[in-house]
C-alpha positions, -999 to +999 in steps of 0.1 A: +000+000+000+029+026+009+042+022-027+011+023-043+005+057-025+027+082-048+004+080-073-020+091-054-031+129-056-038+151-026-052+181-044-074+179-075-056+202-103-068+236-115-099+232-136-108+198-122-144+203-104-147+168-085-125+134-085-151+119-109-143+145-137-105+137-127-109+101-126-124+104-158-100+126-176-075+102-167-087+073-182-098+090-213-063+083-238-053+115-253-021+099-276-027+102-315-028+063-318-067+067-297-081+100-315-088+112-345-059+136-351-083+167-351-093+155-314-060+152-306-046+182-314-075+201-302-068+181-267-033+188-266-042+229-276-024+248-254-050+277-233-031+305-240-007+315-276+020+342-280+052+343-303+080+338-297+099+366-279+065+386-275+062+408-240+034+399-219+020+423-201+018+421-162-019+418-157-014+418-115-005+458-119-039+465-132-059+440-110-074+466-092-086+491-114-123+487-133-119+471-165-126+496-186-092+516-178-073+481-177-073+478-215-060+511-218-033+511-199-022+472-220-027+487-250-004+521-235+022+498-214+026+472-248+028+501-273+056+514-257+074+480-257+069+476-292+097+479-319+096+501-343+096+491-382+123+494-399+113+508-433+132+487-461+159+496-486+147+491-522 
């Protein structure tokens, strides 16, 4: 029993609502040799995309102000960031 108990979770993960909906997310396969290819990928999808070398903002600075200022000051804080185009040489 003491080995067995490693794979055992204490907390359910983020998302997860009750152990059912764990227990059954973990026997459901999610490897491309079970799905469809379409399932798969949109399984494996990560939550969240950004490019390479992109600057996130730092959403916990703006936590506390009403969200119709938040977006402003992103926009402001990433403009500023940004890189300027370099125009090109014909």
């Amino acid at each position: 029993k003491m080995e067995a108990s490693k794979y055992f979770v204490d907390q359910l993960p983020y998302g997860v609502k009750n152990p059912a909906q764990y227990n059954q997310e973990l026997r459901m396969p999610t490897g491309p040799e079970w799905n469809a290819l379409p399932a798969h990928l949109q399984r494996i999808k990560p939550k969240f995309f950004s490019k390479v070398g992109t600057i996130v903002p730092p959403l916990q600075l703006v936590k506390h102000l009403p969200k119709e200022s938040q977006a402003g000051i992103i926009d402001t804080w990433s403009a500023k960031k940004r890189p300027t185009r370099l125009k090109a040489r014909i």
